[in-house]
N, C-alpha and C positions, 0 to 999 in steps of 0.2 A: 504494500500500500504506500505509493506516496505521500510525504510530506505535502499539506496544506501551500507550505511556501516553503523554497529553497535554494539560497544561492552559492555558488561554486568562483570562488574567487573574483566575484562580481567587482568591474573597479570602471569607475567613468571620469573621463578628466575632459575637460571642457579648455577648451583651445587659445580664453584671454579673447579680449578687448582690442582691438587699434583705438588710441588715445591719440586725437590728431589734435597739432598745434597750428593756431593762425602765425605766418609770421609772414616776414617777405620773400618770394622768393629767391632763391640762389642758384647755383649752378647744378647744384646737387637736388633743387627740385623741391617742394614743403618734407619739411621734416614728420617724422610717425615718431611715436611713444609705442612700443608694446608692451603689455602686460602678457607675461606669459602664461601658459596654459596652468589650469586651476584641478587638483587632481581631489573631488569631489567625493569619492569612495576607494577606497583603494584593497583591493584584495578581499572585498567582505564575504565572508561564507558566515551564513544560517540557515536554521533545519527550527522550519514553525509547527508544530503538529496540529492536527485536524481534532477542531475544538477548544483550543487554546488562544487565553488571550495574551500576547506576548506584547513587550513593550517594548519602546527604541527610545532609550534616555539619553538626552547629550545636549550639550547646548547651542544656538542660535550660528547657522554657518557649519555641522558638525555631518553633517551627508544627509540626515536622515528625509528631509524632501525630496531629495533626487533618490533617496532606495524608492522612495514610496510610489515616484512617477515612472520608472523605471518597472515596480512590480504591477504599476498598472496598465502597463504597454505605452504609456505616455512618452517615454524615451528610451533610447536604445543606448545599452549597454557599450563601454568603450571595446573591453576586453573580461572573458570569463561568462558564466552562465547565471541564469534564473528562470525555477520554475514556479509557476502558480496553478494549484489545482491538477500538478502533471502536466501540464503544457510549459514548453520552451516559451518565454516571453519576444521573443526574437523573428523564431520562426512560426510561432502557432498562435498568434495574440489574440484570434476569434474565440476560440469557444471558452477560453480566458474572459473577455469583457462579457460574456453571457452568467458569467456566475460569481463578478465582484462589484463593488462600488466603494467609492472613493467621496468621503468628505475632507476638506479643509478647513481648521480656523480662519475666520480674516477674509476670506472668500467673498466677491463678490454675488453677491444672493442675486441671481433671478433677472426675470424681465422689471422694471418697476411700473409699465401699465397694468401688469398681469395680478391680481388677487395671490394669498400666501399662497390658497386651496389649489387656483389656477396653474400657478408654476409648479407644482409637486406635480399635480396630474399630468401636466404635458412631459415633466421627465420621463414619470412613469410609461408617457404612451412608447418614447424612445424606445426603451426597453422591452418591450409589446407585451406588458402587463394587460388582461382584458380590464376592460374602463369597469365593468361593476365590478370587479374587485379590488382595482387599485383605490376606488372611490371609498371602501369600505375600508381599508387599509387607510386611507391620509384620515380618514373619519377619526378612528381609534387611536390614531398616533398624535393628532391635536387632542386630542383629550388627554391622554397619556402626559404628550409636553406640555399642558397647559396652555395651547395656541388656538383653543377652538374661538376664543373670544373673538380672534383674531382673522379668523379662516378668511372672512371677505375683505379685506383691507387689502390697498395696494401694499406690495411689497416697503414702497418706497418712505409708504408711512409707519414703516415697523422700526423698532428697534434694534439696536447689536443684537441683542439677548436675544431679541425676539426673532432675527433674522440667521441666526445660529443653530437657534432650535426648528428651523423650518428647513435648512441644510440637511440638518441630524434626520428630520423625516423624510429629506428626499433620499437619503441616505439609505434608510431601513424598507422605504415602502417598496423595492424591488425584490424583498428578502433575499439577498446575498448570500450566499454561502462560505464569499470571504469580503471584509472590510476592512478597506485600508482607512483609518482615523488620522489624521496630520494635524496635531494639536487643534484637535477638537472644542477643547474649552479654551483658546486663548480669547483674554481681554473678557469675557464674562464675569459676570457678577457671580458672588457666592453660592446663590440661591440657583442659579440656572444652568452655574456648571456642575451642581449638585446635581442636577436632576438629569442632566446629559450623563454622567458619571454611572448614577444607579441602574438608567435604562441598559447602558451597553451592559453594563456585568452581569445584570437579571436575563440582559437576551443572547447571552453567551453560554452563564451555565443552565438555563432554562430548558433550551432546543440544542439538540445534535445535532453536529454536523457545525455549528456555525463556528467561524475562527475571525479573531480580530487582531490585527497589526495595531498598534496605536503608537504613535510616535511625540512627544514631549519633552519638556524642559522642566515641568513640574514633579520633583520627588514624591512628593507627598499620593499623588495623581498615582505614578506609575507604581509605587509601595504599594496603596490600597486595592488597584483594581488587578494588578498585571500574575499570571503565572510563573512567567520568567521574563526577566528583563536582560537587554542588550546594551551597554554602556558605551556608546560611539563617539569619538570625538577624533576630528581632523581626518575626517572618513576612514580611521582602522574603530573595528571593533576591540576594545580593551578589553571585557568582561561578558558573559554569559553566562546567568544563572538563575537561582526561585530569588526575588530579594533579601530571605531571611540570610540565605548561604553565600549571598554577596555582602552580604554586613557582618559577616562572621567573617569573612576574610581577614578584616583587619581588629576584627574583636578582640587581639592579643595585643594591640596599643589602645593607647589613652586618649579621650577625645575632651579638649576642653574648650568653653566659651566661654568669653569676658564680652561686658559692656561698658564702654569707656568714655569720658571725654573723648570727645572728634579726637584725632592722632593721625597726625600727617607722616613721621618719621616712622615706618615702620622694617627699613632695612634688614635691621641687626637682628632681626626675628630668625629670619630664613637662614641666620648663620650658626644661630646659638646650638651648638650640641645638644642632641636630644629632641630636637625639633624636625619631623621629618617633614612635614610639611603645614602650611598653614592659609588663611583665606582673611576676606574682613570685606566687609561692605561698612559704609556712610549711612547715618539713617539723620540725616540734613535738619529735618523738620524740628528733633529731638536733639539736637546738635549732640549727638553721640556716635559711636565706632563700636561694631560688633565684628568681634578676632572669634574666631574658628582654627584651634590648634591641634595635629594630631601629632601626638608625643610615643616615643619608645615609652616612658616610663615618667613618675608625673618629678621626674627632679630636677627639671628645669623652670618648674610654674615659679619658684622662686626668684630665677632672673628675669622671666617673663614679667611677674609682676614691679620690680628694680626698674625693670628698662621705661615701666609705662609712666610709674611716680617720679622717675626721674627728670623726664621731661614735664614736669608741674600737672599732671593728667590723675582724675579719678576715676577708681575702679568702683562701677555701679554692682555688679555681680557679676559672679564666676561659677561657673555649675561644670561639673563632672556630669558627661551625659553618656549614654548609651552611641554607638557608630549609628548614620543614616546612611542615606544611599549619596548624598552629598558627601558625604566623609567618607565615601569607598571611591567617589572621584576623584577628591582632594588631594587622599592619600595615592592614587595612581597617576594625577597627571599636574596638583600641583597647584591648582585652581578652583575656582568655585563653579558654577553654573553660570554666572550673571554675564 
């Protein structure tokens, strides 16, 4: 039985820009700027199984849009294989778009003459759903997302939220057999990416047969809902695994966070022994600084804490936490998410 989804050294590198400069001619003719080729996946092999919902964790620029369009026949592979559903993406991409669908966050929704109701249904008809079932199907899936209020409004008079959740139904009303998710809840409200969240995982392990890709930048997202996750960044896959066993990776170090006065100087962090790697975002509003350290062993928190007083800086709190799936990034490449 083949893998759901599967790719064999999958790698696409995308060719660069000509960057052209106005200037005046010469003899040599206008000059060019290249930007050279951008290698966008490189070597990625995964094996999805049928019925699983697998995640693609990694941050902003990190491959996971071009796997996504790639596994949706959207684009073709530089070099290496992908299948979906047993077909070659390459060479078989028909009876492929017969049995997935593809949502993105951020997507531009729809016709905006056309009603929410309207532009679901005419997807639907693409796909040659018969019209009284898809009709019965967008019926139950606005009531489900909570859009039936909305079914007759132009598109154009809807909201992010609202025009998110009417993606997510154009999404399902094909019933797919496979779904690729491309940060599905970005820029959503709490409430909406709640309910976008519940429906995939209820309609994962609900129904056989069905398998979801979901692709994000949100930890928390792919912890809760995913079977195993993929941690990509700079198109290599770094990690594969259930999230618990990807947080026990580095379970044998120490994960600490302070909140701090703002702190600009943070050089001497990344030097100090015992420090294997560490992170920090700004949080501007609060004029404070939250460090994320992962330590060999906690006997450096002493100069940690030296180094931050010293520069006339208060320590708000300091908590020993458990590893997340940010601290299994951290720890592997050095960096946060952001």
């Amino acid at each position: 039985m083949p893998y759901a989804v599967e790719t064999r050294d999958l790698t696409r590198i995308f060719a660069g820009k000509k960057k052209r400069r106005i200037r005046r001619k010469r003899a040599t003719g206008e000059g060019e700027d290249h930007l050279g080729p951008v290698t966008a996946l490189d070597e990625v092999s995964i094996q999805i199984r049928d019925g699983e919902l697998f995640g693609m964790l990694g941050p902003n620029g990190a491959g996971k849009t071009t796997l996504i369009k790639i596994l949706a026949t959207l684009l073709l592979p530089t070099s290496g294989q992908a299948f979906v559903a047993g077909h070659d993406v390459a060479k078989d991409p028909f009876p492929i778009r017969q049995r997935i669908n593809m949502v993105s966050g951020g997507e531009t929704s729809g016709y905006g003459l056309l009603t929410a109701r309207e532009n679901v249904w005419m997807f639907s008809q693409f796909y040659g759903v018969p019209s009284k079932v898809s009709k019965g199907r967008i019926d139950e899936l606005m009531h489900t997302f909570g859009l039936w209020d909305k079914r007759d409004a132009k598109v154009r008079m809807l909201s992010t939220g609202q025009r998110q959740k009417m993606n997510m139904i154009r999404g399902f009303v094909t019933d797919p057999d496979i779904l690729f998710l491309d940060e599905p809840t970005l820029g959503l409200d709490v409430n909406a990416a709640r309910v976008i969240r519940d429906y995939i995982t209820n309609w994962v392990r609900s129904q056989k047969g069905k398998t979801v890709l979901l692709t994000t930048h949100y930890m928390a997202e792919a912890d809760q809902m995913c079977d195993r996750i993929a941690i990509i960044d700079n198109g290599k896959i770094l990690a594969c695994d259930t999230p618990e066993n990807l947080k026990r990776m580095i379970r044998t170090e120490t994960t600490f966070r302070l909140e701090v006065d703002t702190i600009r100087d943070i050089a001497s962090f990344s030097s100090m022994e015992g420090v294997k790697n560490f992170s920090h975002t700004d949080d501007i509003s609060k004029n404070r600084t939250h460090l994320t350290f992962i330590l060999e062993d906690e006997g450096p928190v002493a100069e940690i804490l030296s180094a931050i007083t010293s520069q006339g800086k208060k320590v708000h709190s300091l908590q020993k936490s458990e590893p997340t799936l940010e601290d299994v990034f951290i720890s592997m490449v050095g960096r946060g998410f952001e």
